[in-house]
ChimeraX commands (.cxc) that place a marker at each C-alpha (Angstrom):
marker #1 position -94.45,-79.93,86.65 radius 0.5
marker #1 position -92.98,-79.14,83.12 radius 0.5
marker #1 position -90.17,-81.23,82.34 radius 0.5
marker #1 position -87.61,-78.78,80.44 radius 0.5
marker #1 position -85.65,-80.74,77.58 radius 0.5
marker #1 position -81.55,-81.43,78.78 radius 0.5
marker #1 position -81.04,-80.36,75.01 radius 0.5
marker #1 position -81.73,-76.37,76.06 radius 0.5
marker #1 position -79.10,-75.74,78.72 radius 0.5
marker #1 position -76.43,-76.15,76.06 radius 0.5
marker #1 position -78.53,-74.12,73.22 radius 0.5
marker #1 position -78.75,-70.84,75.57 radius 0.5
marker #1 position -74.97,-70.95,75.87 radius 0.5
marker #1 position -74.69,-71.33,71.69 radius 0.5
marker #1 position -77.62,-67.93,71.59 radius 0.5
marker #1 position -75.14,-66.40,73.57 radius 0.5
marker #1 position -72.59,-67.27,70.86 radius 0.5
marker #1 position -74.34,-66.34,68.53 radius 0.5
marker #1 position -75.90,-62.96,70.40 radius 0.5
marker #1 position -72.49,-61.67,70.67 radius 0.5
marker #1 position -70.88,-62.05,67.16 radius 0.5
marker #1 position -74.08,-60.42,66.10 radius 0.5
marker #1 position -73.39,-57.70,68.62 radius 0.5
marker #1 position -69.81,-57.57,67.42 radius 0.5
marker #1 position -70.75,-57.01,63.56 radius 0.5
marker #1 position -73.16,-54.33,64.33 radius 0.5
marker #1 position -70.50,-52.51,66.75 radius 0.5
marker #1 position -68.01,-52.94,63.83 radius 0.5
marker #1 position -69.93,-51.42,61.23 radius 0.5
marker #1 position -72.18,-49.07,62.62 radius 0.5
marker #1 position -70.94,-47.55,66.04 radius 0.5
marker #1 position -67.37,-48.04,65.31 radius 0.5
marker #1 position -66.40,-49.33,68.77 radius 0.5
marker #1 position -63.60,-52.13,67.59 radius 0.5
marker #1 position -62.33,-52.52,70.78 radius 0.5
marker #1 position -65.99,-53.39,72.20 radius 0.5
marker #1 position -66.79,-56.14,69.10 radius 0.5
marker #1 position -63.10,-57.24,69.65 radius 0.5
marker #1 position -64.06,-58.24,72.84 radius 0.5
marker #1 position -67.73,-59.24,72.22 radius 0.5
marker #1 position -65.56,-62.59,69.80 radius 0.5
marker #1 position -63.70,-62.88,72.80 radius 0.5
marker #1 position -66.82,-63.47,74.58 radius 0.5
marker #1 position -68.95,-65.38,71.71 radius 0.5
marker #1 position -65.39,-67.53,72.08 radius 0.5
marker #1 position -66.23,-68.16,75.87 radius 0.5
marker #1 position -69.75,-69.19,75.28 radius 0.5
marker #1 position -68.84,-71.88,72.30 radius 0.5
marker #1 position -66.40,-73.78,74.96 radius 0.5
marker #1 position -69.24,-73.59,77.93 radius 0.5
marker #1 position -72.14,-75.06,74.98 radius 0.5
marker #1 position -69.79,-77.63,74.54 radius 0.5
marker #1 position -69.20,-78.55,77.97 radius 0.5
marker #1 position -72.71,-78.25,79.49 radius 0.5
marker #1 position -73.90,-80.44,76.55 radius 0.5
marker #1 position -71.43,-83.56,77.74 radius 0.5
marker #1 position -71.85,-82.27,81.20 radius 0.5
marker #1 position -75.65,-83.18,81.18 radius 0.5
marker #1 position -75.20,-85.72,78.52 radius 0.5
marker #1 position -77.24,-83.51,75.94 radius 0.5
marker #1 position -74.84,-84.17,72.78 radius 0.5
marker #1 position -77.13,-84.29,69.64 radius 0.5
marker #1 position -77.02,-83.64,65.61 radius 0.5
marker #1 position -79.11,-80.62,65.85 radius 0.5
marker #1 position -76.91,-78.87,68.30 radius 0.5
marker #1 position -74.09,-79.55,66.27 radius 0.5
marker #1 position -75.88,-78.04,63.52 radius 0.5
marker #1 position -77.32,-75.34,65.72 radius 0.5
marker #1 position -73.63,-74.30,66.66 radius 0.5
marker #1 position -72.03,-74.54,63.26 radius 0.5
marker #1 position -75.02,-71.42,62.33 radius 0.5
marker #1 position -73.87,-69.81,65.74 radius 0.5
marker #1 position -70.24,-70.64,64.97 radius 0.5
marker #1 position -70.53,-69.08,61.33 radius 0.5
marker #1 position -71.90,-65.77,62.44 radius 0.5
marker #1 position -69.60,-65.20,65.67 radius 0.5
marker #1 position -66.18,-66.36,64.25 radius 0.5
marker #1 position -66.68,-65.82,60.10 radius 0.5
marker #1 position -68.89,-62.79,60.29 radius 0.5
marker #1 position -67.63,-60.88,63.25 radius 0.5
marker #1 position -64.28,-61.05,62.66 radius 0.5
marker #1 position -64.81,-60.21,59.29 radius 0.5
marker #1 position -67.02,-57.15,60.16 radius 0.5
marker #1 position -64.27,-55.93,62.42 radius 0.5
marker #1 position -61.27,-56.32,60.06 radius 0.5
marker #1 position -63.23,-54.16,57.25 radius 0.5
marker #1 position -64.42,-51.68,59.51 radius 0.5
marker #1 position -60.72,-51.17,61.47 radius 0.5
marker #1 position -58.90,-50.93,58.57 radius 0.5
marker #1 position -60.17,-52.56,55.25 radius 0.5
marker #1 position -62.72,-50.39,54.27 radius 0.5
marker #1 position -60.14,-48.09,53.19 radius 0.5
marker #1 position -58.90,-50.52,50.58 radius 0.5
marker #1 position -62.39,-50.23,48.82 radius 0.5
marker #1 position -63.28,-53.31,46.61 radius 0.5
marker #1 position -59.83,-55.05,47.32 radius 0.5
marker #1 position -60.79,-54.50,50.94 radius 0.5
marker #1 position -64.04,-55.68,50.43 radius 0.5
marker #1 position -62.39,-59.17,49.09 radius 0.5
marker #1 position -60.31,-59.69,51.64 radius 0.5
marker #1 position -62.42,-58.96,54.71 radius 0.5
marker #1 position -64.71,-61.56,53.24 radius 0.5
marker #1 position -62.04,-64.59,53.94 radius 0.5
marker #1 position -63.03,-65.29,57.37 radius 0.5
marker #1 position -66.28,-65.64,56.58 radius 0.5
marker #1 position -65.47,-67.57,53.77 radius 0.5
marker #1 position -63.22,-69.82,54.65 radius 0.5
marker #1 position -65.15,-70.53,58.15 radius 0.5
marker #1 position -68.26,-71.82,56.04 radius 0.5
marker #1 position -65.93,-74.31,54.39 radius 0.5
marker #1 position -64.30,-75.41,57.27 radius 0.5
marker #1 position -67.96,-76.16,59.26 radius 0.5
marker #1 position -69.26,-77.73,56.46 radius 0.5
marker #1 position -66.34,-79.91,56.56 radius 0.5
marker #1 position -66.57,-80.57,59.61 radius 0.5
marker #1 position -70.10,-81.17,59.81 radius 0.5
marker #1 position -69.85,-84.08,56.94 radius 0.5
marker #1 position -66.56,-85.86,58.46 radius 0.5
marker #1 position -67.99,-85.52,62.22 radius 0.5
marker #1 position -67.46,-88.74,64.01 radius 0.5
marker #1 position -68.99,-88.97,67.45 radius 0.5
marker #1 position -68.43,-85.64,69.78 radius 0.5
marker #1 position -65.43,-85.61,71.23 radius 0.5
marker #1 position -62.44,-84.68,69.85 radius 0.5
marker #1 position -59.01,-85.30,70.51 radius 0.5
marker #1 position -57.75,-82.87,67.96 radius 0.5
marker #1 position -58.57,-80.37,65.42 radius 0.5
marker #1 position -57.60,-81.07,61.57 radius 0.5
marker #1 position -57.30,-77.58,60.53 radius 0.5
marker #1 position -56.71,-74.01,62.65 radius 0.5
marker #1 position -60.63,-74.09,64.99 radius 0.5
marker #1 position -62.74,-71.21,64.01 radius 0.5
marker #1 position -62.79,-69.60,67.04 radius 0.5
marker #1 position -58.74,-69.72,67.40 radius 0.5
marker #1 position -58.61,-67.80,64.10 radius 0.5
marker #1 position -61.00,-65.02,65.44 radius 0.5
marker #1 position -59.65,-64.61,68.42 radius 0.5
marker #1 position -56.55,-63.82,66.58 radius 0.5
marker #1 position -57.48,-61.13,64.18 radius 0.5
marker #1 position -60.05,-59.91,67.15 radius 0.5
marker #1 position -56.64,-59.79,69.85 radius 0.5
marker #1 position -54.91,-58.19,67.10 radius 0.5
marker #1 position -56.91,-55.40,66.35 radius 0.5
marker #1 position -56.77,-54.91,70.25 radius 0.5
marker #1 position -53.05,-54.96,70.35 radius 0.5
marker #1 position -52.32,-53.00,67.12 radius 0.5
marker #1 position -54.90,-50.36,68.21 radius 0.5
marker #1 position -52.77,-49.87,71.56 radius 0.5
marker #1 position -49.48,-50.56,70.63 radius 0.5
marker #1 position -49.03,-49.25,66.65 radius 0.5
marker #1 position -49.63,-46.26,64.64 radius 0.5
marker #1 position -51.49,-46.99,61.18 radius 0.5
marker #1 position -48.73,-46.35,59.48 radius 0.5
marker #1 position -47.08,-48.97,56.53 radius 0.5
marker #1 position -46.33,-52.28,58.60 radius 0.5
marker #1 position -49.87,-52.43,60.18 radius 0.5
marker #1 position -51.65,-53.40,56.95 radius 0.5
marker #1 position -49.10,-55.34,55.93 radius 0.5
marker #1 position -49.07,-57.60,58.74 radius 0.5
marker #1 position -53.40,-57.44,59.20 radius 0.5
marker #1 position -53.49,-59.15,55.55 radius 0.5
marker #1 position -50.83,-61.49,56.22 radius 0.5
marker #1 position -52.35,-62.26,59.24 radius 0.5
marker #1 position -56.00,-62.25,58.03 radius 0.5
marker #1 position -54.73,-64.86,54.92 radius 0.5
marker #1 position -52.63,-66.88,56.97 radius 0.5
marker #1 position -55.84,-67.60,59.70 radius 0.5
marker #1 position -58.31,-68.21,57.01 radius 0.5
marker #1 position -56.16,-70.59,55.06 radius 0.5
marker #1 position -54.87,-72.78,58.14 radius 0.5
marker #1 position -58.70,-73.23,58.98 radius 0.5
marker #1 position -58.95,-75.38,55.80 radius 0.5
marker #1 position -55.83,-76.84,56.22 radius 0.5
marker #1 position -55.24,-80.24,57.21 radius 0.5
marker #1 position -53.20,-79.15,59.83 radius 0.5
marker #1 position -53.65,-80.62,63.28 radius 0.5
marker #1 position -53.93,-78.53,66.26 radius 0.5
marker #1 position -53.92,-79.95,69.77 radius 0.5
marker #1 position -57.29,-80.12,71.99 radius 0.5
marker #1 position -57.01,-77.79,75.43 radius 0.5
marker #1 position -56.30,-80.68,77.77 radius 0.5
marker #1 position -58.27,-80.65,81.24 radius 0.5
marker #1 position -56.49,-78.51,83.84 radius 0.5
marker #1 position -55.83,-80.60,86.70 radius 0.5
marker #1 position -53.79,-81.20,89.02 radius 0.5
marker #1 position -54.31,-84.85,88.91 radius 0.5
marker #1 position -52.63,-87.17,86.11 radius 0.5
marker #1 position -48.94,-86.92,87.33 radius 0.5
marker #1 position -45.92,-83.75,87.14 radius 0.5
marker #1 position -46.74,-82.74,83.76 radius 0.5
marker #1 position -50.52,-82.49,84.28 radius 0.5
marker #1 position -49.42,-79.67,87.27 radius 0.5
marker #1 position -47.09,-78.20,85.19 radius 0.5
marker #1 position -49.37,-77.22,82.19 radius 0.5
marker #1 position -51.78,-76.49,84.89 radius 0.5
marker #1 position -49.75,-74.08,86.34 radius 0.5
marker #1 position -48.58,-72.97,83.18 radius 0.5
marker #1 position -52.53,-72.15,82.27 radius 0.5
marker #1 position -52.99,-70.47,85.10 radius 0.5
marker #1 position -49.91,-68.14,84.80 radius 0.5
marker #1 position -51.03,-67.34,80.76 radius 0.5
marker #1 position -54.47,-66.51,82.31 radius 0.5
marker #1 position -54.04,-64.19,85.10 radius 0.5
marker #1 position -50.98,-62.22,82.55 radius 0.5
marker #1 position -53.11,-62.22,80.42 radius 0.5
marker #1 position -56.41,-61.10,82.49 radius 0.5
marker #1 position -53.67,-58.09,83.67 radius 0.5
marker #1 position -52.69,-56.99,80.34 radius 0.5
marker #1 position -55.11,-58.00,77.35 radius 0.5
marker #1 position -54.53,-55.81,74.99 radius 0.5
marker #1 position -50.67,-56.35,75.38 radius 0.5
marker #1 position -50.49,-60.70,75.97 radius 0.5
marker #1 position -53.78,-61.91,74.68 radius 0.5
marker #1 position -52.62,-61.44,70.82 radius 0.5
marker #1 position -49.10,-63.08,71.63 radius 0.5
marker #1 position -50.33,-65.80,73.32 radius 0.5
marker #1 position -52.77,-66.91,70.89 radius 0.5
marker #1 position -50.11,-66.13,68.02 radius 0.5
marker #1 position -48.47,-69.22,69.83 radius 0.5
marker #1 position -50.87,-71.65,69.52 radius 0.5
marker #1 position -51.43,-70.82,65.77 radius 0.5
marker #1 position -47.95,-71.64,65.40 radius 0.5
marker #1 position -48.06,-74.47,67.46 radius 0.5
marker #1 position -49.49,-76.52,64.70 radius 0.5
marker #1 position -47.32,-75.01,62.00 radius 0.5
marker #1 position -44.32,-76.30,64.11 radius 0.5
marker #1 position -45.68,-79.33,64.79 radius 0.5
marker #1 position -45.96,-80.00,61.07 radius 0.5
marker #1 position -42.81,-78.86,59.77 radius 0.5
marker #1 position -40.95,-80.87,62.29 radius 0.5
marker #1 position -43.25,-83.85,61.06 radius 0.5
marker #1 position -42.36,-83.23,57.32 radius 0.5
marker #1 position -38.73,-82.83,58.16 radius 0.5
marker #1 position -38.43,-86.19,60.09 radius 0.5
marker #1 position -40.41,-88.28,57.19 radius 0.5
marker #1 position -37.53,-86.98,54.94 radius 0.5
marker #1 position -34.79,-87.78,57.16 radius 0.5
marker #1 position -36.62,-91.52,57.04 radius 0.5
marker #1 position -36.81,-92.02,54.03 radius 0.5
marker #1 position -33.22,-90.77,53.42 radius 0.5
marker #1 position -32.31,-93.52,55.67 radius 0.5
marker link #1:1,2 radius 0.2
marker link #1:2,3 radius 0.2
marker link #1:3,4 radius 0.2
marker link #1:4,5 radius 0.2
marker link #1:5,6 radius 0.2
marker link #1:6,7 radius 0.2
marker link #1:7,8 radius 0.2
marker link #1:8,9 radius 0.2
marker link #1:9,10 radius 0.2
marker link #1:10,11 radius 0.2
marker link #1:11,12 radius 0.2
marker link #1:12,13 radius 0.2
marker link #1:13,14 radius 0.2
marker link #1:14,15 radius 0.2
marker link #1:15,16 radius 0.2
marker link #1:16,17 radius 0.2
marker link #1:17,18 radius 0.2
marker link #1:18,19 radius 0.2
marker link #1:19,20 radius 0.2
marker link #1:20,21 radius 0.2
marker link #1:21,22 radius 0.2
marker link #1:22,23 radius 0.2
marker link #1:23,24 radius 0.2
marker link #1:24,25 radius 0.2
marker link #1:25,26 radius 0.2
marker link #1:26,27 radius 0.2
marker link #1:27,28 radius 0.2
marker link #1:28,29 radius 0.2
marker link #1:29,30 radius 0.2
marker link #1:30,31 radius 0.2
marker link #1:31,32 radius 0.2
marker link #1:32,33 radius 0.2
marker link #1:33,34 radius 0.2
marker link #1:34,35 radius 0.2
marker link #1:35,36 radius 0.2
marker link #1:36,37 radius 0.2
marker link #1:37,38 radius 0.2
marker link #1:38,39 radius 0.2
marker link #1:39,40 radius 0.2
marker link #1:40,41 radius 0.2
marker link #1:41,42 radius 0.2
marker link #1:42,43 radius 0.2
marker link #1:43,44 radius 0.2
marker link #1:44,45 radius 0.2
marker link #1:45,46 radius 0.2
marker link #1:46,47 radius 0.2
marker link #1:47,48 radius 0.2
marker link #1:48,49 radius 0.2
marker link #1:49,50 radius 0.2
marker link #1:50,51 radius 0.2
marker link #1:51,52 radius 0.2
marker link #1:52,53 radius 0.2
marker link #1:53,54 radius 0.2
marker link #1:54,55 radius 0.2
marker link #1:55,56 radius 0.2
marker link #1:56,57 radius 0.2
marker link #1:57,58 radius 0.2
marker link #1:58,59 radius 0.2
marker link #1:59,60 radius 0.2
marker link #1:60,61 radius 0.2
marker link #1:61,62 radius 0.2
marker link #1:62,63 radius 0.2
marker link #1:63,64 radius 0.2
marker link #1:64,65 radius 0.2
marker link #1:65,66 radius 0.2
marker link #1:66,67 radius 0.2
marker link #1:67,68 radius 0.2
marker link #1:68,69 radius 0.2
marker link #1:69,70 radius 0.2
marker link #1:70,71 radius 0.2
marker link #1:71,72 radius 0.2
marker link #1:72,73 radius 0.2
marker link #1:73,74 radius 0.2
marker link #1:74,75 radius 0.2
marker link #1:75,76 radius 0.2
marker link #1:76,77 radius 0.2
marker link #1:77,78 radius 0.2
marker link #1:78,79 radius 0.2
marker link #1:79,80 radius 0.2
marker link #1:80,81 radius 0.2
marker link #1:81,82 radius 0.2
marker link #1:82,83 radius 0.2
marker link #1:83,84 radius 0.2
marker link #1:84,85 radius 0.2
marker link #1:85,86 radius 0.2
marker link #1:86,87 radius 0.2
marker link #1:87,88 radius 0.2
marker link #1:88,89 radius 0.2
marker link #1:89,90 radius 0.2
marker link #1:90,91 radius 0.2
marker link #1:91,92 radius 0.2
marker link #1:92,93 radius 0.2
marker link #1:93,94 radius 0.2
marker link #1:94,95 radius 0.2
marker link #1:95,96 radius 0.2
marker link #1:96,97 radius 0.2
marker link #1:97,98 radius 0.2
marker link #1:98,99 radius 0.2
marker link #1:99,100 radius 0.2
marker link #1:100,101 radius 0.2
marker link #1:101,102 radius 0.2
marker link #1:102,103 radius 0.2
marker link #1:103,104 radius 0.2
marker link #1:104,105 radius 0.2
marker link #1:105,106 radius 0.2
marker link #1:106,107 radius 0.2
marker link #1:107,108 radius 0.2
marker link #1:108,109 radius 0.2
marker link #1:109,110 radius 0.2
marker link #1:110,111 radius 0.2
marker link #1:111,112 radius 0.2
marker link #1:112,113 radius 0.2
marker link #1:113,114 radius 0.2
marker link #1:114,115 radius 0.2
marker link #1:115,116 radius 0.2
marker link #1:116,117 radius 0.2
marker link #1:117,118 radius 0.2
marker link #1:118,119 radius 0.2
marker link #1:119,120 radius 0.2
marker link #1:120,121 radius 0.2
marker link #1:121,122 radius 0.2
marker link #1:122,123 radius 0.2
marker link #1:123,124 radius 0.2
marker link #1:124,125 radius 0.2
marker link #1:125,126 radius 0.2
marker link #1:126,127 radius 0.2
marker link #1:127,128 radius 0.2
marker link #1:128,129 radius 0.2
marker link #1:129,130 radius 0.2
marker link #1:130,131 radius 0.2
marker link #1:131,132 radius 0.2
marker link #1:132,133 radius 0.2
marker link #1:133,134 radius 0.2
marker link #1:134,135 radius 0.2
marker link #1:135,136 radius 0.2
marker link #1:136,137 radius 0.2
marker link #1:137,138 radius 0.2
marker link #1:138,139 radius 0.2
marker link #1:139,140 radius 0.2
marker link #1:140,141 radius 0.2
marker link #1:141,142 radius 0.2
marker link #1:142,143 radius 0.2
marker link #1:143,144 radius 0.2
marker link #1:144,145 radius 0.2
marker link #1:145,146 radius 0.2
marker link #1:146,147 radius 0.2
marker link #1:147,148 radius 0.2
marker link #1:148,149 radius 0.2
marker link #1:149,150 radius 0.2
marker link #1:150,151 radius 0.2
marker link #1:151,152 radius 0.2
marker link #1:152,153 radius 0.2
marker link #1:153,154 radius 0.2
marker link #1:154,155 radius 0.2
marker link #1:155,156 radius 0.2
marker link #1:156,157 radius 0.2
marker link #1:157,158 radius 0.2
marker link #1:158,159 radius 0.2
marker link #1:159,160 radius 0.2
marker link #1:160,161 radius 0.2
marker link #1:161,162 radius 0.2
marker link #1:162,163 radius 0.2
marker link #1:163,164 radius 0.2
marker link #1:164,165 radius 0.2
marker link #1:165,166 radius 0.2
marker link #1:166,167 radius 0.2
marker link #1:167,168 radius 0.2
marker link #1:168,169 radius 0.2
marker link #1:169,170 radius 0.2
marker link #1:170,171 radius 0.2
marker link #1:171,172 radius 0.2
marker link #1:172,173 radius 0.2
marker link #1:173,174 radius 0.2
marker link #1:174,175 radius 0.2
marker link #1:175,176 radius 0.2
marker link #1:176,177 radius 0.2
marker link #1:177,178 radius 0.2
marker link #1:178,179 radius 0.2
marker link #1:179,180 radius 0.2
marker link #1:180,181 radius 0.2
marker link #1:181,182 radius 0.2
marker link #1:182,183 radius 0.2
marker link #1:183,184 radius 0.2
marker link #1:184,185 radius 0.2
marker link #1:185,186 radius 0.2
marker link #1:186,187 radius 0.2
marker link #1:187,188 radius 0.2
marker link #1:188,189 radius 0.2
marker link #1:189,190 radius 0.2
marker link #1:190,191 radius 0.2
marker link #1:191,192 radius 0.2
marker link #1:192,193 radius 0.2
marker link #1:193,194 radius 0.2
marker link #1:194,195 radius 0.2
marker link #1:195,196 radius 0.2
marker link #1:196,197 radius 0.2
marker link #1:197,198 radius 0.2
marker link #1:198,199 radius 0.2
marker link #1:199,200 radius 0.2
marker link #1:200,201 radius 0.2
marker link #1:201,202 radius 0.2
marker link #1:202,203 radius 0.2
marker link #1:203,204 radius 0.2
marker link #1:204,205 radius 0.2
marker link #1:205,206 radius 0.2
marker link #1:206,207 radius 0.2
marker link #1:207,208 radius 0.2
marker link #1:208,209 radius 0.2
marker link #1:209,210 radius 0.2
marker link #1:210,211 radius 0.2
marker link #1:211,212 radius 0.2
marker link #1:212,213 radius 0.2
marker link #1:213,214 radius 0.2
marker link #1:214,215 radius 0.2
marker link #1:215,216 radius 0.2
marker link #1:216,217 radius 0.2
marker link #1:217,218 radius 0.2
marker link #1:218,219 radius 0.2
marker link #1:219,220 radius 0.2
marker link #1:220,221 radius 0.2
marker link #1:221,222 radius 0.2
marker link #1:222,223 radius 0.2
marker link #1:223,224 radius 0.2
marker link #1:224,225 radius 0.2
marker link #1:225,226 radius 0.2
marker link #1:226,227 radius 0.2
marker link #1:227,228 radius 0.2
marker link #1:228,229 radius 0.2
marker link #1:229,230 radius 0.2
marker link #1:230,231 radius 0.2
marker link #1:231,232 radius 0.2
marker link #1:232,233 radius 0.2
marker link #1:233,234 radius 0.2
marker link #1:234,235 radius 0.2
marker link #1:235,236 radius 0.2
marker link #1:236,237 radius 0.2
marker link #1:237,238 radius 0.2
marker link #1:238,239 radius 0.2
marker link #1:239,240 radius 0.2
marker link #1:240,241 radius 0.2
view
């Protein structure tokens, strides 16, 4: 009997990463479906937690998957999203739009390679800088929302380029964002609460996408923001006193 490798469980979840920001470029640029390759990050999103997971799960952590899912990583969360934002909107800003469309990609590269050189060990107990994915599921849930909810009219570009430089900047940040706890109900009251908590975010937000998904992840970006300001503010107040 061949013995098949533990290593290529977690590598068919990172080709479906990678399978779907592909998908979502070439549904962004060519067939002009933004809702689909919104969704298709969404989904590329799904598949980088699962690689993740099966890899501990059958103890198949290694250098080259790291590697392997920084390429799949680059393509579904710094080409996609950038392929969507130019063809929903950008591409009517010619060069300038050009420019600007090209800052998830960019900054994404930065913040893997980063990440790649400072990786200690593979777990993570939180993220220095916005994650990838977190910053393409943003502008991806945004184009969903702002394609239901607003007319193109003057506050939509505004707030896709503030949005677009705020995303790609926090990504290089050193910013720390909080790790998705496991959802349990064991560990004590608080571990049901967020539990519970999850679970109500997830079936809103399963109900109405297009209308909770942007809002929700709009909250976690400024989770971390929060998080430092408050920080900043209480190292001055101790070193007033």
């Amino acid at each position: 009997m061949i013995k098949v490798p533990r290593s290529i469980m977690p590598n068919f979840f990172t080709m479906g990463n990678m399978f779907c920001g592909f998908m979502s470029a070439v549904l962004a640029l060519y067939v002009k479906d933004f809702t689909f390759a919104a969704w298709m990050i969404l989904l590329a999103s799904f598949f980088d937690a699962m690689d993740g997971k099966v890899a501990r799960l059958t103890n198949a952590s290694s250098k080259f998957g790291v590697e392997y899912d920084s390429l799949a990583d680059n393509i579904s969360f710094g080409l996609a999203p950038s392929a969507l934002i130019y063809g929903f909107f950008f591409h009517t800003w010619g060069n300038a739009g050009i420019f600007i469309s090209f800052f998830p990609l960019l900054f994404v590269s930065i913040r893997l390679a980063r990440f790649n050189v400072q990786l200690e060990g593979f777990d993570k107990s939180e993220f220095v800088g916005l994650p990838s994915p977190a910053a393409a599921i943003t502008l991806a849930t945004y184009v969903l929302f702002a394609g239901m909810h607003f007319p193109q009219g003057e506050i939509f570009p505004r707030v896709l380029l503030l949005i677009t430089v705020a995303v790609s900047v926090l990504m290089v940040s050193t910013i720390r964002y909080d790790v998705l706890p496991p959802f349990t109900f064991k560990g004590g009251v608080f571990q049901a609460i967020l539990f519970i908590l999850m679970l109500v975010v997830i079936i809103t937000a399963v109900i109405f996408p297009k209308t909770l998904l942007f809002p929700y992840i709009l909250i976690y970006v400024l989770s971390g923001l929060g998080r430092f300001v408050f920080r900043v503010g209480l190292g001055k107040g101790l070193r007033k006193t």
